[in-house]
Each structure stands twice: as structure tokens, then as C-alpha cells.
N, C-alpha and C positions, 0 to 999 in steps of 0.2 A: 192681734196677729197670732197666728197657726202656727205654733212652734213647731208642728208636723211636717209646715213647708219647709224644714230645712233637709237639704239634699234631694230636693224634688227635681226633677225631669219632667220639659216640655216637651213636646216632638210635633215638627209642621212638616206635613210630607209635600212632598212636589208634585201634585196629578197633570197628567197631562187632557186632552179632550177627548184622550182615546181611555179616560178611565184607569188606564195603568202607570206604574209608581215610577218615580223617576231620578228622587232623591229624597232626603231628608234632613232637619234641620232641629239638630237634637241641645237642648236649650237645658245647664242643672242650676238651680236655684239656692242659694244659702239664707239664712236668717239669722244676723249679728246679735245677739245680748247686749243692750245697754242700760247700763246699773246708771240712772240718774241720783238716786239717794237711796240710800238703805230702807228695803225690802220693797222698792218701785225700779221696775225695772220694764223694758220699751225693748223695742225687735225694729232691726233693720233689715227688710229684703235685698237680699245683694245678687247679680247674676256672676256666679262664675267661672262658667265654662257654656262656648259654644261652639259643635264641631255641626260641620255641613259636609253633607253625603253626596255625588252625584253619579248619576247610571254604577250606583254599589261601592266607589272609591269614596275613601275622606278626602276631600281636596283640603280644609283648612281646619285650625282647632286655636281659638279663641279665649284665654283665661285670662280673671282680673280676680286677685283678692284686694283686700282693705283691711288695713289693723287699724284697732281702737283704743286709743289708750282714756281708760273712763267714758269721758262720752262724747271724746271730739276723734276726728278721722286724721291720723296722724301719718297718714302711708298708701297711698294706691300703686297697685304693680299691675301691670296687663301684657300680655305676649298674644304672638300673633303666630301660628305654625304653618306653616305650607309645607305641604306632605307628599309633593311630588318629588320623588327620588330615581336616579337610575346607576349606570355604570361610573357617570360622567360629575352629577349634581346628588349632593346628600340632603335631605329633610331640612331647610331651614327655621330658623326661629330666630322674631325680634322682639325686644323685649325693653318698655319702657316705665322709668318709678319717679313718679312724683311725690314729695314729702309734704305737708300742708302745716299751717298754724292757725289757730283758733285765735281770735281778739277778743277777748270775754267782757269786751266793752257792748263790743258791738255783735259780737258771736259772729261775725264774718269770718269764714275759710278760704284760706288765702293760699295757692303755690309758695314756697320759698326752696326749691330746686327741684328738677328735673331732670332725668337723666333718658336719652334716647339713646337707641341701639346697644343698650346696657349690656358690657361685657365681650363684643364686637371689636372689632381696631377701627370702627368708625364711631366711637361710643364717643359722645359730646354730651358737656353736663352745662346746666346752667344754674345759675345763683339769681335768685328774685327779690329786690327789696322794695320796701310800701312804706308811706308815708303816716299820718297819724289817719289821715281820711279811709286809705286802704288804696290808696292808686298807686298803680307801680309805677316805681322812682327810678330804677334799675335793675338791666337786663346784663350778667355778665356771663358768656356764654367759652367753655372753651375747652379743647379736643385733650379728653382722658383715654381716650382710648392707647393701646400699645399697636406698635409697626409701622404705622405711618410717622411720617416731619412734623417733627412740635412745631403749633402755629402759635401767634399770640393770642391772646384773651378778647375776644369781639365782646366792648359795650356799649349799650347803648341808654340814655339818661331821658327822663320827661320828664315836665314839669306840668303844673293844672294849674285855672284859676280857681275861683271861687266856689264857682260851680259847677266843678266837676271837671271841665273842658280843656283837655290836651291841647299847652299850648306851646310847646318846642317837645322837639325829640332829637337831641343830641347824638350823634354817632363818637366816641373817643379814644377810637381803637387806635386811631393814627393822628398825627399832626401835618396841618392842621386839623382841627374837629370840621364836622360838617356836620348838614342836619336841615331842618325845617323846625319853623313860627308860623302861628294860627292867631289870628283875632276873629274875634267874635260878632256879630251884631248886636246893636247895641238894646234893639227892642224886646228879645226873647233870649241871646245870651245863648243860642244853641246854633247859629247857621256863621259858617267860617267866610266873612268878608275880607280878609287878607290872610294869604300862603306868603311865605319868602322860603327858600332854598339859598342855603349859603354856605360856604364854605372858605376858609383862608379870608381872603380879601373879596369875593366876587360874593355877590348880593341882586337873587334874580324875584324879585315881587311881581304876584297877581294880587291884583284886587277885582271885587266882585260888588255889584252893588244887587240886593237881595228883596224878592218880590215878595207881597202878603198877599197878593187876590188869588185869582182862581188856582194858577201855578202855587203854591204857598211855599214858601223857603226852599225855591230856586231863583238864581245866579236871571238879572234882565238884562241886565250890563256888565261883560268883563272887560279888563284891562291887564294887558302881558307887559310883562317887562320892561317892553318898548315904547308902552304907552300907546299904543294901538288899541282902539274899543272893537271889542264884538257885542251887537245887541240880539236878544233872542225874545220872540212874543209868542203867545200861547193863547188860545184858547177857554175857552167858558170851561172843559173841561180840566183845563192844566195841560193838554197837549199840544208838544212845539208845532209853531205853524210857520215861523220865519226867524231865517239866522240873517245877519246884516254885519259888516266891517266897515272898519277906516280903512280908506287906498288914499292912493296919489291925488285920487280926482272927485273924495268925496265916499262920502259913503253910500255901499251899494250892497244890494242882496244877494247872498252868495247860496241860501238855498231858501223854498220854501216847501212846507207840508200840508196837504189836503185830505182831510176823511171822510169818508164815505157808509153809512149807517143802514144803508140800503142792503138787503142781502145778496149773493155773498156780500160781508164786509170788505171794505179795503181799504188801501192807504197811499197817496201820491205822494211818491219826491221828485221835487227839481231842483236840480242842481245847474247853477247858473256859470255859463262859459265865462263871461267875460268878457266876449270878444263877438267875431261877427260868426260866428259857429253855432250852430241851435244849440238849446241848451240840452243838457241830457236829463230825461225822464224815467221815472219809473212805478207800476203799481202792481202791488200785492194784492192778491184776490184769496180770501182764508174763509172757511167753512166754518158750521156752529162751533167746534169744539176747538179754532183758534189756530186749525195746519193749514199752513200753504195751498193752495190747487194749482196756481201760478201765477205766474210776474211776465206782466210784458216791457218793455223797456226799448227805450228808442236806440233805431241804429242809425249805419252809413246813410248816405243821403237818401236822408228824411225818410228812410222807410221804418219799421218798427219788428220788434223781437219777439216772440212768445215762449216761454221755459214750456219746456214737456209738463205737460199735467197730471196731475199724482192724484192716484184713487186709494181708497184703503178701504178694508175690509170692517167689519161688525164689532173687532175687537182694537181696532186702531192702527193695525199692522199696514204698511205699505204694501201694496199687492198690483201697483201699478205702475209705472213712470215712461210717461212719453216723449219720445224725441222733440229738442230745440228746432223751433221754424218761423218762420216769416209769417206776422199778425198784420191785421187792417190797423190800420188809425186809429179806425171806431174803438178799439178794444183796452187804448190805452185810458177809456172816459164810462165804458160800459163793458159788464162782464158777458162772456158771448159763452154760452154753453157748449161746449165739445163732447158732441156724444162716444166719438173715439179718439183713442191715444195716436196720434204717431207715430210711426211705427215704436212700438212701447216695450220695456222691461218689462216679466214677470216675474212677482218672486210666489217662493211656497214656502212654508214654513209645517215644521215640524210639530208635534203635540203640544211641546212645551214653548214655542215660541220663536225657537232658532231657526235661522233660515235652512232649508234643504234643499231645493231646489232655484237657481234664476236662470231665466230661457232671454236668452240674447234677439235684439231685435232681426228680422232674415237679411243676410249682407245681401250686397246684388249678385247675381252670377249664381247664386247658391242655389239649393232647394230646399235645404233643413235648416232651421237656427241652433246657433253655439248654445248645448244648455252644461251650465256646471252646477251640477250635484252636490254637493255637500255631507259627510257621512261625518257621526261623530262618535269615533272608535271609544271612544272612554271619556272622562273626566277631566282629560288634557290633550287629549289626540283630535285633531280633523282631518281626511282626505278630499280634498275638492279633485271632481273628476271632471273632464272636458269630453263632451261626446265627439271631440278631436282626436282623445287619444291622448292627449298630454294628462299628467295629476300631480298634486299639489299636498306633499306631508305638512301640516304643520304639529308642533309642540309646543304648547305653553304652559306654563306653574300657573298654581294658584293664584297669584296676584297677574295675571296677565302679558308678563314677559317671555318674548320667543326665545324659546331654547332650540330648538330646530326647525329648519325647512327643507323640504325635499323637493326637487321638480323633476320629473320623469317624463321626460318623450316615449311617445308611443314605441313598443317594446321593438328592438333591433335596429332603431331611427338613429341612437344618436347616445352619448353619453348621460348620465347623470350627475346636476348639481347640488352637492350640501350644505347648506349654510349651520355650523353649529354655534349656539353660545355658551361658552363655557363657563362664565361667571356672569351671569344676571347684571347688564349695566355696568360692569366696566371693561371683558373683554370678550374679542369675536374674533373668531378666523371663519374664514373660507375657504373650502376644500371644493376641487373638481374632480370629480371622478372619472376616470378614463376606458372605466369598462364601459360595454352597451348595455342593457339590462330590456 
């Protein structure tokens, strides 16, 4: 190892197709020392900071260190920064540290606490204990943080068989306990042929009887609580081709599955009424690369459904989507080529991938279609415009939370509404404003 690479910087820029920069994503590098024995000593790459840049703002900043005590990892710390700030909202930071223990039997590294939103009034720590194998035994998890109501301590207890396999998970925060039990099969010791959920006095068992051919360690036959079987059969490949139940009158098929290899690929479901009602149909029609083109699906009397068809462009991007309409028969058995959409979505999208522009299909009565623009003012700002007149602020942080929304009717029309959020996820008002604008 390159003792050089420590404190090194990566940097991945963001180009868009039009050649110019758009952000960056600036990556620093450390390189740990570990003295395994006197005068041998080993290098560990560690990443500890990464901030990401867009259209020139930092939106976020990323740091993990590790302490080492000799040559085991006694300590991981990582925070998260969101760097959007204004009048309203200041720079947050979250910050969580996991402590580890080494078993110098087995040299397994193991959590034995954790602490989330470290230093927060929402800061919960949790306590982690392992058995001699290394499986956790207990989870006791519970609120250190200051300002909010002391709650009590959430634990939760497992135990394994032999071979590895989780077989109760106790809850014992309250009385009575509750929790789930697993058994195993008995041929491979890995696939769970009985679940029970129970609690106090009530005891709810599934069983499972577990297949080896083609499907291999899935469920052919369940059985609920009630003692009611569902059977399920599969295919050369492992793929479901019929579900079946006990009723009153016998068991009967309540869906079945048909594929189709032929291109495009597709997939039939019927799902069976029951009753003297056709049953309901449907099939997916997917291109090489596995997206949708579309589902026709049966409707009201006996006629049949087609979803709008979706085209996509060179790089994968949606750049189509056609109006729901009324399909032949034929289509629900064979795929029918639609040279045009429906009256169809456009969208357009910008260098880097964001959408910019979508042009609404023409209403009736009209001459021009609704197109809304999309502009993206900074690193957390967007304006959707409406070639109506109307526009649309948004504000979001770094993790994706609305902090603001604005709607504007076309100027002298009418008031404007604000929607603010003032604390990220817990609290919101909304404000009407009463001027015109």
C-alpha cells in the first residue's frame, strides 16, 4: 500500500451531453497504520469524506472515521451534512457511532452498540449481545437523547439452532412478550416450514410444505391458521403458473400464470371470479431490456383495456406515454404494434437527465397543448411553469424534503399560495397570501 494515498482526493464530475460541468463529487482518502507485530506493519484504506457539488452549491458532506486500537476496529463515526440553509432552516448534521469487538477466536467483528442521531433529542442508542457462535441474542435499544418523554427500553431476544437458523425472536418490552418461531425443513435445515406469531395466550401457525424440483425451496402447499391449504405449481422454470385454495365447495383455482417467450416477451394473469362474472385478465408486453410497452387487461362487458404505450429514448429515458383506450380481444393473446401513441405525454429532459420540459396531450376545444417547463434554479430550487400562466416554486434539502412550495396564478389573476415546512418531518403550516402578485 501507498502511504502517499493518505489524504488523497478523488473528484467525479457530472458532464452533461451538452459537454458542460454540472457538479462534482469530491472523494478524500485516508490510509490507517496497523502494527500487527513489531516492525510489520499493514495499511488500511479508509474513505473519509465525501462532499457533492451541484450547478456550484454543496448540497451534502459525508464523513466516517475508524479508530484502531492495535489491529482491531474499535469505533466507526459517520455524519451526514445537508447544507441547505436559509432565514428559516440552519445546515443540519446527523451523526451516527458504532462501537465493534473483535473475538480473537474467530476474529469476527461484531457491533456491540450503536448510537443514531448521536447528540440530537432524537439520539437512540442501542446495546448488542452475541452468543459464543456470534449471533445476536439481544437487541436493547432505547431513547438517550434529552427533550423529548423517557420511553421504556425496546428489546428484542433470538435464539438459533444448530445451524445458524433464527428460530424465535422475542419482543420483551411489554407483558405479555410476543414474537415469532421458525422450523426448519428437515432435508437442507435452510427453508422455514413452520412460522407461529404469538403473543400472551393467542398462537397464529403457518405451515408450509417445501418443494426441491424446478421451483427449489418454495412453499407447494400452505396452510393458515385456520387450516385452510393454498397450493401453488410452477413451471420447468420455477415460475408460478397456478395458485389454488380450500373453499366451501372444494378446492378451486383462484389464479393462474402464462409466459410467453416469443418477442416482445410477456406475462398472463387470471385471476379467477368465483362466480358467474368473467374472470379478470391481464398481460404485460416488455421490450429487450425488461420495461413495460403495455398491459391490456380485460374490462366491463367483455370488452378489453389497453394502457397508453411507453417509448423511450437511446438512453432509457421515458420520452413517451400514451393515453388508456379500448384494445381488440386479439391483443390480450398477441402483441399488436402501435405505430402511434394516443394521444401521448412528451417529456424532455435536460443534459444531465432531469426532466425539462412535458407537453400535455391537446384537450378538446383547445388549440395548443398544456406544456410545463421545468427550470432548475440551483441545487435545491425548481420552478415549473404552465404555458397557462400559472407556476409552481418548489424547495427541497439535500435529503429530499419539501421545505417550500409556491403557486402563482398568472399575474393580477388571483392570490398566492405558500406552503412552508418549518422543521423537516415534524411540523408544517400553511400560509395564504392575500395579495395578488
Amino acid at each position: 500500500m501507498n502511504r502517499a494515498l493518505s489524504g488523497a482526493e478523488k473528484e467525479t464530475r457530472i458532464v452533461g451531453n451538452d459537454n458542460n460541468d454540472y457538479g462534482t463529487i469530491q472523494t478524500t482518502h485516508d490510509v490507517k497504520p496497523i502494527v500487527s507485530a513489531p516492525g510489520v506493519t499493514s495499511y488500511l484504506p479508509v474513505t473519509t469524506k465525501i462532499e457533492k457539488y451541484l450547478s456550484g452549491q454543496r448540497t451534502t458532506t459525508q464523513t466516517s472515521d475508524v479508530v484502531i486500537n492495535g489491529t482491531k476496529i474499535s469505533r466507526k463515526t459517520e455524519s451526514t451534512t445537508d447544507h441547505f440553509s436559509d432565514t428559516v432552516h440552519g445546515v443540519t448534521t446527523t451523526t451516527s457511532i458504532t462501537d465493534f469487538e473483535t473475538d480473537d477466536t474467530t476474529n469476527q467483528r461484531r457491533a456491540t452498540r450503536s448510537v443514531g442521531l448521536s447528540g440530537s433529542s432524537h439520539e437512540i442508542t442501542s446495546l448488542l449481545s452475541y452468543d459464543t457462535r456470534g449471533n445476536l441474542i439481544k437487541r436493547a435499544s432505547s431513547y438517550t437523547g434529552s427533550g423529548l418523554s423517557p420511553v421504556g427500553t425496546h428489546t428484542t431476544e433470538y435464539e438459533y439452532d444448530n445451524h445458524g437458523n433464527q428460530t424465535t425472536e422475542r419482543d420483551t418490552s411489554s407483558s405479555p412478550a410476543r414474537g415469532n418461531s421458525y422450523v426448519y425443513d428437515n432435508e437442507l435445515q435452510q427453508f422455514v416450514t413452520q412460522e407461529t406469531k404469538w403473543g400472551g395466550s393467542i398462537t397464529l401457525t403457518t405451515t408450509h410444505q417445501i418443494g426441491y424440483g424446478s421451483a427449489f425451496g418454495v412453499p407447494t402447499t400452505t396452510t393458515d391458521p385456520n387450516g385452510n391449504k393454498s397450493y401453488f405449481e410452477y413451471d420447468n422454470f420455477g415460475r408460478l403458473t397456478k395458485t389454488s385454495s380450500d373453499t366451501d365447495v372444494g378446492t378451486l383455482t383462484t389464479a393462474s400464470y402464462s409466459y410467453d417467450s416469443s418477442f416482445p416477451l410477456s406475462a398472463k394473469t387470471t385471476f379467477v371470479t368465483g362466480t358467474g362474472d368473467p374472470d379478470f385478465v391481464s398481460r404485460t408486453y416488455t421490450d429487450g431490456m425488461g420495461r413495460n410497452v403495455y398491459t391490456v387487461k380485460s374490462a366491463s362487458n367483455g370488452n378489453f383495456a389497453i394502457t397508453g404505450r411507453l417509448v423511450y429514448d437511446g438512453t432509457g429515458k421515458l420520452v413517451r406515454k400514451g393515453q388508456s383506450s379500448w384494445a381488440s380481444s386479439g391483443e390480450i393473446d398477441r402483441f399488436v404494434l402501435h405505430l402511434e401513441e394516443r394521444n401521448p405525454t412528451s417529456f424532455e429532459y435536460d443534459p444531465i437527465g432531469r426532466i425539462k420540459k412535458t407537453i400535455l396531450p391537446l384537450a378538446q376545444g383547445e388549440t395548443s397543448p398544456v406544456v410545463v417547463t421545468t427550470a432548475y434554479n440551483s441545487a435545491f430550487e425548481t420552478t415549473e411553469t404552465h404555458s397557462t400562466g400559472t407556476s409552481k416554486r418548489t424547495v427541497k434539502n439535500a435529503s429530499g424534503e419539501v421545505l417550500y412550495v409556491e403557486d402563482f396564478l398568472p399575474t393580477g389573476q388571483g392570490p398566492r399560495s405558500d406552503f412552508v415546512t418549518t422543521s423537516p418531518g415534524t411540523e408544517r403550516r400553511r400560509a395564504i397570501s392575500t395579495t395578488a402578485v
